[in-house]
N, C-alpha and C positions, 0 to 999 in steps of 0.2 A: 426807476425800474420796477414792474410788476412783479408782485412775489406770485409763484406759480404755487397753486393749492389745487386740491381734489374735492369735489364735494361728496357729499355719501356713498358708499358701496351700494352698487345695485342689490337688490334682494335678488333668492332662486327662489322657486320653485322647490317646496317642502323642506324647505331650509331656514337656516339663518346665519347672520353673521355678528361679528362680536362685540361692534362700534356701534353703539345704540344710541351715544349722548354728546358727539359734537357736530357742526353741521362743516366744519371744513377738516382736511387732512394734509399735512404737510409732504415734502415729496420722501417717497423712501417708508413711509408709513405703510404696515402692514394690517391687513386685516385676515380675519380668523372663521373660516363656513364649517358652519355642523347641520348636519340633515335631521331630521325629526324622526322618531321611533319607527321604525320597519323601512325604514329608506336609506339608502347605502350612498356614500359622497362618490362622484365618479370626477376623476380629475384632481388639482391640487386643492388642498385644503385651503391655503391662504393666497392672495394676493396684494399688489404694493403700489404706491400712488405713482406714477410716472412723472420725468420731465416734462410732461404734456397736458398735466393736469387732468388726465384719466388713469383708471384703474386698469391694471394689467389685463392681457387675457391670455387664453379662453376662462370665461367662469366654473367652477366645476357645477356639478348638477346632481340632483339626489332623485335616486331613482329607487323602485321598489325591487327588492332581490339581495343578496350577497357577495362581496365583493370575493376574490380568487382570496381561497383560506393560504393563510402562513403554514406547512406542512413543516413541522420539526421531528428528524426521526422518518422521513420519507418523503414520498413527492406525489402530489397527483398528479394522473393521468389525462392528458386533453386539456389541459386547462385555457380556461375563459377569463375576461375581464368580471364580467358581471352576469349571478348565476338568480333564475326567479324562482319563485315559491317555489319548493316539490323538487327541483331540479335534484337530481345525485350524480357523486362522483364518484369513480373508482379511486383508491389511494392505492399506492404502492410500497411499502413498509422495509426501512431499514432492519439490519439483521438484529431479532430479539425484540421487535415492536410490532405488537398485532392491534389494530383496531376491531373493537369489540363488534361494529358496524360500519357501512359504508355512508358518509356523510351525506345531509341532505338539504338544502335551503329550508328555511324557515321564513314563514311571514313577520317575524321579528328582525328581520334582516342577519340571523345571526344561522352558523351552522348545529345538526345535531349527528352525533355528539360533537362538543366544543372543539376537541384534539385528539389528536392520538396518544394513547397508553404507551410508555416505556415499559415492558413486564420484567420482572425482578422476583426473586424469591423471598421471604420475610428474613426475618434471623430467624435458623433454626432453632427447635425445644431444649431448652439447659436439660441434663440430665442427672439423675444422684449421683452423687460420688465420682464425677466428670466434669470435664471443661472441654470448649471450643479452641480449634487453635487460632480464627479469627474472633474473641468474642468480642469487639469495639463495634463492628460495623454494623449496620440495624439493618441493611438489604445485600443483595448480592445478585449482579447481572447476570444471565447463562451462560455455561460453559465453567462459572466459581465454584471450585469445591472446598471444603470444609472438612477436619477431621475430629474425631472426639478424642480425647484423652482422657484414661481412668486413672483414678489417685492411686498411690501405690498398695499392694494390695486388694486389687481388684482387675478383674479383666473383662474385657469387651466381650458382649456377647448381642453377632451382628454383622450386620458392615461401619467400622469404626470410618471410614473415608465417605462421602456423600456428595451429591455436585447439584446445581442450579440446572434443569432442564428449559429444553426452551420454552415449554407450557405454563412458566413462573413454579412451578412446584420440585419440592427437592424429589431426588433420585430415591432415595430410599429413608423410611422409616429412622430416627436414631437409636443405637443400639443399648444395651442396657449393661451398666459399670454391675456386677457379680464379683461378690467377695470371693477372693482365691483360696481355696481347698485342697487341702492335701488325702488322699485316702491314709489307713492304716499304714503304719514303717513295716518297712520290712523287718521279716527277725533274720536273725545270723544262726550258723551252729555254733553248739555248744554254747550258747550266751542267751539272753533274754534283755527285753527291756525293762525298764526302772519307772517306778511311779506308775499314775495313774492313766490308763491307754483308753482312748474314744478311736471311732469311728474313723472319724475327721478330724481334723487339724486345721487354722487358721491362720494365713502367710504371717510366719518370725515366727511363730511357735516352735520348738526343740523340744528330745528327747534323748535321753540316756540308755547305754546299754551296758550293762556289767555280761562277765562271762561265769561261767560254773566253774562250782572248784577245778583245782587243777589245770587251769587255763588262764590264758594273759590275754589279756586286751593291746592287739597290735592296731594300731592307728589313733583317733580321735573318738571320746567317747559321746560325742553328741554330735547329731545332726539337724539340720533345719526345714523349714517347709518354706521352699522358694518361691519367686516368683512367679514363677510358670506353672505352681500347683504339683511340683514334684521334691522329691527330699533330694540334702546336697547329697552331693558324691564324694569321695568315697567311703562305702559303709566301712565299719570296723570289722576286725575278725577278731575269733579266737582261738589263740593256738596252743597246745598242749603242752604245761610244762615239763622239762624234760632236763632233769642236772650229768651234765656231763663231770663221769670221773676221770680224775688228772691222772695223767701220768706221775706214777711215784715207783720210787726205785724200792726194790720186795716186798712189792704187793704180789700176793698171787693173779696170774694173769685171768685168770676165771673174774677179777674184779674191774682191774683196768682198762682203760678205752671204752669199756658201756656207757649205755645212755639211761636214766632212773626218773618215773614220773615222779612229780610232788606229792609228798608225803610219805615217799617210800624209805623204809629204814636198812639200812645193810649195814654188816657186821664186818669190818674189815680185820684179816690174816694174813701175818708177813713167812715168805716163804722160808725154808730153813735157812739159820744163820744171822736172822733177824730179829728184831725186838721191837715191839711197838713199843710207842711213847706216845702217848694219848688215851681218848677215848675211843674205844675200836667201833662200835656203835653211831651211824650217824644217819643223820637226814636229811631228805631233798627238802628245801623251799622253795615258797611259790617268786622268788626272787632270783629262779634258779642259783644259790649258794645250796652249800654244805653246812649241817648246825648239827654240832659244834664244827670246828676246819677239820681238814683231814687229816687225819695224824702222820705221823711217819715212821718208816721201820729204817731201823739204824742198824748195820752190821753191829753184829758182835767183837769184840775185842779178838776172845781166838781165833774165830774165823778170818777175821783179817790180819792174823799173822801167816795162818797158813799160806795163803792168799799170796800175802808178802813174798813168804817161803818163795811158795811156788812161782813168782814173779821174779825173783833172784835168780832161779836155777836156769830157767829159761833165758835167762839174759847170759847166764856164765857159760849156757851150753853153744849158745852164738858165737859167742867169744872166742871157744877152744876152737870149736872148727873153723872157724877164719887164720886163727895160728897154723893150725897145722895145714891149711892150703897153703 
């Protein structure tokens, strides 16, 4: 039996093909067409030896012009097989890809420009004292937005959010991280603040406030410069001190129940029948206490007999006239 072979691939017409060095080819055997510079393959590239001892067909052929471009990212419009020098195409552009021009055959057989542009925006500008909350990504498609974030301590000054337009350029400028500032503390009455006082203040910076004599410091004596560029809440007061006198039994009533600012000295007097025991002399402190304590006035021995007396007779006169009803 004959073994069926092929003899050489025909040549084209500004071409060639890939089998240059045997003069037979067995069946099933492929061969490989490439066109010469500014000429475009029209048809398939390879062909294969047949049961019949020839070469498949059709041959392709290389003709001068540009094959229908691969469109990635849209489509042209009208398309053709095969386009000649000068020819242009319209493209039509998926969303967020503009071609910078409308393509155009070339006598290189190649289109210009090459492809269409995917547009994207860079990575935005790092900024001081701030971070991205995407900062991995090196591009970003339109419609991506981006935010800044200032270290603590600092606030945005801007628009901190920003987004990918569709022209590839960001929406707005990036904003700029400013150190947080507090103005001058407020003062309180009757108090003042402590230490050295500026202008401005620097966010975690504190200060102290004492009150003037005679007054108490009600709440916390320091405050802070927060983050928002304002001091905490709430400020301190001060309030007047003020020693209350006790109830004590023969005092004169001109003394007891008042109220006596600090450092006030009063002289206490027990009404008749009474006798201090103490120092009659005493003073408010800023602790509101009494210095020395209050003393105290003690009945006298005869006054509380009479007392007695008088608390016997009253009892015996109850007495009789319940007998005699």
């Amino acid at each position: 039996e004959q073994v069926v072979k092929c003899l050489p691939p025909p040549s084209i017409a500004n071409g060639e093909h890939s089998s240059h060095f045997s003069d037979t080819f067995d069946v099933g055997a492929l061969v490989h067409y490439r066109c010469k510079h500014g000429f475009s393959l029209i048809g398939n590239k390879t062909v294969h030896c047949t049961i019949y001892g020839v070469w498949s067909r059709p041959l392709p052929r290389c003709e001068v012009g540009c094959l229908s471009p691969r469109v990635g990212n849209g489509k042209a419009i009208r398309l053709e097989s095969l386009y000649r020098p000068g020819d242009i195409i319209t493209m039509e552009c998926n969303t967020a890809v503009v071609p910078k021009d409308n393509p155009s055959a070339s006598l290189g057989g190649t289109w210009d420009p090459p492809h269409l542009s995917l547009l994207h925006c860079s990575k935005p500008a790092e900024i001081a004292h701030g971070s991205l909350s995407s900062p991995a990504k090196v591009f970003f498609t339109p419609g991506t937005s981006v935010s800044y974030i200032c270290e603590p301590g600092f606030s945005h000054i801007g628009t901190a959010s920003i987004y990918c337009t569709q022209s590839g350029a960001w929406s707005h400028p990036p904003p700029v991280c400013q150190a947080v500032k507090c103005l001058h503390p407020p003062n309180i009455t009757n108090g003042k603040l402590k230490g050295n006082i500026s202008d401005t203040f620097s966010y975690g910076a504190s200060v102290s406030y004492s009150c003037n004599p005679g007054y108490s410091l009600i709440g916390n004596a320091f405050i802070n410069c927060t983050v928002s560029g304002t001091w905490s809440q709430p400020h301190p007061q001060c309030k007047e001190i003020r020693c209350v006198f006790p109830e004590v039994q023969g005092v004169k009533k001109a003394i007891k129940g008042n109220t006596y600012p600090s450092g006030t000295n009063i002289t206490l007097e027990c009404e008749s029948g009474y006798t201090l025991e103490g120092i009659s002399q005493i003073q408010c402190q800023e602790d509101f206490s009494w210095d020395p304590p209050v003393p105290a006035c003690k009945l006298r021995v005869a006054a509380a007999g009479v007392l007695l007396l008088l608390g016997a007779g009253i009892v015996w006169k109850i007495i009789s006239k319940q007998k005699q009803g």
